[in-house]
C-alpha positions, 0 to 999 in steps of 0.5 A, spaced: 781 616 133 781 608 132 779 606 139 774 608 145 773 605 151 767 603 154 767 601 162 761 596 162 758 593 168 752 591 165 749 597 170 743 601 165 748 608 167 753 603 163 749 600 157 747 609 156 755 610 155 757 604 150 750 608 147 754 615 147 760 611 145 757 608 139 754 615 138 761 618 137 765 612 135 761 612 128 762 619 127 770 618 128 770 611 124 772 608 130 772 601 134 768 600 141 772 596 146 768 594 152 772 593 158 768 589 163 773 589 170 772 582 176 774 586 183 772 581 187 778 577 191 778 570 190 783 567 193 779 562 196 778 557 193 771 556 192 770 563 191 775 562 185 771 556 182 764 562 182 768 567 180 770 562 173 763 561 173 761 568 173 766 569 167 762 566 164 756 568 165 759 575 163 762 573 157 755 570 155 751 577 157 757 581 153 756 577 147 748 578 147 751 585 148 754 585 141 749 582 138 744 588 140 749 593 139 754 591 133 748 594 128 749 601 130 756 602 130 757 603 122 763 602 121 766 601 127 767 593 130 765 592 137 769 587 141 770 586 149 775 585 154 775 582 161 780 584 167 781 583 173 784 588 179 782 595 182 776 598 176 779 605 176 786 601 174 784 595 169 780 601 165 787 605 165 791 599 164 786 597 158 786 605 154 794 604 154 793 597 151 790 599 145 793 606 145 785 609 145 784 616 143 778 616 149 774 613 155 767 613 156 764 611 162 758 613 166 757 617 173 751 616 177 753 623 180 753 624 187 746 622 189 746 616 185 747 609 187 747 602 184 750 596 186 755 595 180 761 599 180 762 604 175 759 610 178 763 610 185 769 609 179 768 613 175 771 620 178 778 615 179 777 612 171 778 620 169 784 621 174 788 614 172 785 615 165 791 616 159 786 619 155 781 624 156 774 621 158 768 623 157 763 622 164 756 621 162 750 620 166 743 616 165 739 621 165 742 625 160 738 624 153 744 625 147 743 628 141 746 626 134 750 632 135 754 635 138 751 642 138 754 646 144 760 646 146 762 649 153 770 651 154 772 654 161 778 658 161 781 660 168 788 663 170 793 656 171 797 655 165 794 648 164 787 651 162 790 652 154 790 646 154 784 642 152 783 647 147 786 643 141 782 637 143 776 641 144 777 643 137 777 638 134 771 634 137 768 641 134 769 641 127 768 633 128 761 635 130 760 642 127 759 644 135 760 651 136 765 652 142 762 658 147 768 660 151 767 662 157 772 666 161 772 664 169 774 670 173 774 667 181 778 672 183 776 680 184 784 681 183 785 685 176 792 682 175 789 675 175 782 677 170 787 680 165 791 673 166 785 670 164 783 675 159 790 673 155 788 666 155 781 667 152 784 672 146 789 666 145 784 661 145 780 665 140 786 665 135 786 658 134 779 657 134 778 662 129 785 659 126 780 652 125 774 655 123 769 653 128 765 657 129 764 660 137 762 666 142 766 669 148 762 670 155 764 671 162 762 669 169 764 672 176 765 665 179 764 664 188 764 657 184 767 654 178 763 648 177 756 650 179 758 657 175 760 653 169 754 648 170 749 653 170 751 657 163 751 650 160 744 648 162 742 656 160 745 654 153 744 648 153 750 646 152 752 637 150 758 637 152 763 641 158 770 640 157 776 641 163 782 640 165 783 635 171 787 641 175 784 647 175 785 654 179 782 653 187 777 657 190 776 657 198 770 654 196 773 649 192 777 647 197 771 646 201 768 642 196 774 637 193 777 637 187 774 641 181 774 636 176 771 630 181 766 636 183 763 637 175 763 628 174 759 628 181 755 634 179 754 636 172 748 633 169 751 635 162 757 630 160 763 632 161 771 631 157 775 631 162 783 632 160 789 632 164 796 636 162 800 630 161 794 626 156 796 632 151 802 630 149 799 624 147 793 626 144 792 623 136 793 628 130 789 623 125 783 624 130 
């Protein structure tokens, strides 16, 4: 892994995940890239003259920012980027750039609110990212290591997925991965489904040498079912694909992945099937 993203509006639920990202970023040797995005139109001309002052304003803040932070990111360089357009896709735009292994963005879940930008973003940031990310809210206290990892297996195909991802981050963190078979369904073909996928998974887990347990859980809900077993173990880290297996009661609620952004007060990595191919063998 050589680059992380950090998406910065200057908000304290931004400056929180540049932290992580730091976190992680020194345990991967990598850079912090921090990308700062001006959505504001200014096709008026006065207007486009205060935006010019506003960059610079923000150039300003950004070099106060590294001053304070660069001491912490040991090995790593710590730099920014300005753009402009729609927040969500200058971040994506930015990850493709530099080809960044991971975005790192902070989420002020569903009943946070602050007037800066990147908690409305951060459920769009995941779906345009080329590159997992890694949602984490201000409220979460970090540890220095990873030390539970939480990896939901359900019945899609693409549920397999985030597991070589996954392990990797675990045997950067010596985390320990709890796989957790999620059965929606009281459907015996389905569940065996499922139970093929957690044997496979635990194959190649046992294959790489990081330790874990398997559990189950009976799931109304995916999301508030996997939350609660997170929080019971406490659990630093949720791993999920972005398209999972539906519920009638996900389907009431929205998508599963934007339900664990909003909801999970644990931060969660987030993957999607066409990120996989993509994913750094040197990480």
């Amino acid at each position: 892994m050589k680059k992380i993203i950090a998406a910065i509006d200057f908000s304290r639920c931004s400056l929180h995940a540049l932290e992580y990202a730091i976190h992680m970023a020194n345990h991967v040797e990598a850079d912090v890239i921090m990308v700062w995005v001006d959505n504001i139109d200014n096709s008026d001309q006065e207007m486009f003259v205060q935006q010019r002052e506003h960059r610079h304003e923000i150039k300003k803040q950004f070099d106060e920012v590294i001053r304070h932070y660069q001491p912490m990111l040991i090995r790593g360089e710590l730099s920014y980027k300005l753009r402009k357009g729609k927040v969500f896709r200058e971040i994506a735009n930015q990850a493709k750039y530099d080809d960044a292994s991971m975005i790192i963005a902070g989420s002020h879940g569903v009943s946070g609110y602050e007037k800066f930008w990147i908690g409305s973003n951060a459920n769009r940031i995941v779906s345009y990212a080329p590159c997992p990310v890694i949602t984490i809210r201000l409220d979460f206290n970090y540890k220095d290591r990873v030390n539970r990892i939480i990896l939901p297996i359900d019945s899609t195909l693409e549920t397999r997925q985030k597991v070589p991802f996954t392990v990797r981050i675990a045997k950067l963190f010596q985390s320990e991965i709890h796989i957790l078979a999620v059965y929606s369904t009281s459907v015996q073909s389905v569940q065996r489904k499922v139970d093929s996928y957690v044997q496979q998974t635990a194959l190649f887990i046992r294959k790489h040498e990081v330790p874990f347990v398997v559990e189950a859980v009976q799931a109304d809900n995916i999301t508030s079912s996997v939350i609660h077993y997170a929080e019971t173990v406490d659990a630093d880290l949720i791993a999920i694909m972005t398209e999972q297996e539906t519920t009638a009661a996900n389907i009431l609620l929205g998508p599963y992945a934007q339900q664990m952004v909003n909801n999970s007060p644990i931060p969660v990595l987030t993957m999607q099937a066409r990120e996989i191919m993509k994913i750094h063998a040197g990480m």
